[in-house]
C-alpha positions in Angstrom: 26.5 5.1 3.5 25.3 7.2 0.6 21.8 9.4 1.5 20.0 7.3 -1.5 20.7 3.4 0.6 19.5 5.6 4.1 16.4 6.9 2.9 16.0 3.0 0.9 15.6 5.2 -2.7 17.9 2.6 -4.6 20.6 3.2 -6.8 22.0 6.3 -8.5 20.9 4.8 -11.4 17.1 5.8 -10.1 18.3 9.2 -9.3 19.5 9.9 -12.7 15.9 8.0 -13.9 14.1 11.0 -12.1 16.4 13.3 -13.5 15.4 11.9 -16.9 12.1 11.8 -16.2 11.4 14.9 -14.5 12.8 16.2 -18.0 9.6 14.9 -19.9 11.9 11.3 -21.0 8.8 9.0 -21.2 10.6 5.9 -21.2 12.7 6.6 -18.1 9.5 7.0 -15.7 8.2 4.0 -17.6 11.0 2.5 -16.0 11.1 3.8 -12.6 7.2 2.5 -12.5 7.6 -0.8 -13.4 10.3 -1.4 -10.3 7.5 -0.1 -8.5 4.4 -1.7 -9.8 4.1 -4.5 -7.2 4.7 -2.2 -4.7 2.2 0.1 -5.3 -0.5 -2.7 -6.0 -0.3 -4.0 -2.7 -0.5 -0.9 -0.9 -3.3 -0.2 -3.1 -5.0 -3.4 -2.4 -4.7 -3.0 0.4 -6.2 -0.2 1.0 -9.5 -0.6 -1.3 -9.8 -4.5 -0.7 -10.7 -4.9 -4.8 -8.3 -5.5 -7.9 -10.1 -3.5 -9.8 -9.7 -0.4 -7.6 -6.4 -1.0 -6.8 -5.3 -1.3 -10.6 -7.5 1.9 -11.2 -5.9 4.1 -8.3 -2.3 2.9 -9.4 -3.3 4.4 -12.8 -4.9 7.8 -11.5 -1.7 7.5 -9.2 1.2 6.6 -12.2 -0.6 9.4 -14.6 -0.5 12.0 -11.3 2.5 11.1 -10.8 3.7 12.0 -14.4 2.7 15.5 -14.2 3.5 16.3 -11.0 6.8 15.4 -11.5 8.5 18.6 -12.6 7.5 20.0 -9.5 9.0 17.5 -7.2 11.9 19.4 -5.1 13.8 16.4 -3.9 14.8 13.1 -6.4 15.7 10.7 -4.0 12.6 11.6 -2.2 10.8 10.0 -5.1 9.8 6.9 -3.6 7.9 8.1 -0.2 6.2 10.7 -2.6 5.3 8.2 -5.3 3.4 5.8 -2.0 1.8 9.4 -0.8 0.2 9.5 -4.0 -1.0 6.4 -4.4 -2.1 6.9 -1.2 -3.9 9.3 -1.3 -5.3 7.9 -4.8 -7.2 5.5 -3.0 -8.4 8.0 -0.4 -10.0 10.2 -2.7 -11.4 7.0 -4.9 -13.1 5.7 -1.4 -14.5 9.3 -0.9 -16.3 9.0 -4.4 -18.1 6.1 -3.6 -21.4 6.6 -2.6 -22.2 3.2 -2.5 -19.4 0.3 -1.2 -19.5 -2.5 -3.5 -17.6 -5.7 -2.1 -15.9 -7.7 -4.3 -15.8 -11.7 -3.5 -13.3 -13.4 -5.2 -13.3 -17.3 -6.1 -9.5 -16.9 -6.0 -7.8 -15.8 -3.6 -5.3 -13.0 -3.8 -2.1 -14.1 -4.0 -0.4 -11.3 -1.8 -3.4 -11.2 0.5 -2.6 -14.8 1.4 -1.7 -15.6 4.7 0.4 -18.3 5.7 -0.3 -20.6 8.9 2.3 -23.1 10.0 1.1 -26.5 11.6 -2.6 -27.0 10.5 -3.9 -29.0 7.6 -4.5 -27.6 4.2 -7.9 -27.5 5.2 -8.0 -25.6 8.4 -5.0 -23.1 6.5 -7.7 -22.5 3.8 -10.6 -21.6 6.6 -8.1 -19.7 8.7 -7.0 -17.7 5.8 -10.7 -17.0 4.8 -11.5 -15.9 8.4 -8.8 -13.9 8.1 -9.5 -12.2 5.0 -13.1 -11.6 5.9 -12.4 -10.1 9.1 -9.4 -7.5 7.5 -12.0 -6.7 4.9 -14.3 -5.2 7.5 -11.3 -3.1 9.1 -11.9 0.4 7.8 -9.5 1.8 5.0 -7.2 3.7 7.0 -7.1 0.0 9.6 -6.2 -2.0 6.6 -4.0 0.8 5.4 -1.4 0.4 8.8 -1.4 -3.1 9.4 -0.7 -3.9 5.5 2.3 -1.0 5.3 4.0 -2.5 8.5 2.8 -5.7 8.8 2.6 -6.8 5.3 5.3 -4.8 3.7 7.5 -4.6 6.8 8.0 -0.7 7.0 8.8 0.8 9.9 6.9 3.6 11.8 8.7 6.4 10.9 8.2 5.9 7.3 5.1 4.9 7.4 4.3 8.6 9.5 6.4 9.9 7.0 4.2 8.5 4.1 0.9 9.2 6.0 2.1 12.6 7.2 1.3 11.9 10.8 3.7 12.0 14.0 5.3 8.4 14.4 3.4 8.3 17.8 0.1 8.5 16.0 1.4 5.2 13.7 2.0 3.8 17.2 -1.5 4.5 18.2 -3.7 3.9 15.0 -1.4 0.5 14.6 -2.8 -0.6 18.1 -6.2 0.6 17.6 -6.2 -1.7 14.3 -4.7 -4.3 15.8 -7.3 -4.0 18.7 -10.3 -4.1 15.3 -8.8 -7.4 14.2 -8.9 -9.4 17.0 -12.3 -8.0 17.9 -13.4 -8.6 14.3 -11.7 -12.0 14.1 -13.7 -13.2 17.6 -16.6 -11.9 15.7 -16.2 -13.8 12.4 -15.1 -17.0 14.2 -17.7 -17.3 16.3 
């Protein structure tokens, strides 16, 4: 097994991409960023719970990302430091906000959906919402674990990795968040 498929980088095609890139080649970070678009967007989401945020700290994220680049040390390292800046994108955007504006959407989010086996479209639809309603009052960093492991499957260790935390606090602010949900959930459904 190659170091590239353990860490989960991708190809040597993307190593040779940073390579390029790191060298000021426009169009080859163009296309290491759109393979990680969706990616990023959901973390994003998230995170600050709003498309518009989300799309705005992907682009604070992308354009840090660009000129940080010739300092990055290690290439197939790219990935977990593309999600720490994204990261902590939306950590500094929710610092700036003196005032928490909640978006409500008519839609819902198509990756916030959550999918419920055995009840009728109708009690799916008011499950989701209750759902929805109680993640949204999880705080940032809440929303932030149960989405990276929950929604996008990562393990603990990269996750502690990304977040820069020992996997044992993962462990612990997973639990705790967990713990918020179903408090917040009781609290919403009753």
């Amino acid at each position: 097994m190659t170091t590239n498929a353990r860490i989960g980088f991708g190809s040597a095609g993307d190593v040779t991409l940073v390579e390029q890139a790191r060298t000021g080649d426009a169009d080859a970070f163009e296309r290491l960023i759109q393979t990680r678009l969706e990616r990023a967007y959901r973390t994003a989401f998230a995170i600050l719970r709003t498309d518009w945020d989300a799309r705005d700290a992907c682009q604070e994220a992308f354009i840090a990302a660009w000129r940080e680049l010739p300092r990055l040390r290690d290439v197939a390292r790219f990935d977990a430091w593309l999600d720490r800046i994204v990261v902590n994108q939306c950590r500094t955007l929710l610092r700036s906000r003196k005032v928490r504006v909640r978006e409500i959407s008519i839609d819902a989010h198509p990756d916030a959906s959550v999918e419920l086996s055995g009840a009728s479209p109708v009690e799916a639809m008011a499950d989701e919402d209750l759902v929805r309603q109680a993640f949204g009052q999880l705080s940032a960093d809440q929303r932030l674990v149960l989405a990276l492991h929950h929604g996008e499957g990562r393990p603990v260790a990269e996750i502690a990795s990304l977040l820069g935390v020992p996997a044992g606090t993962v462990m612990w602010r997973l639990y705790r968040a967990r713990r918020a949900l179903e408090t917040v959930l009781r609290e919403v459904s009753a």
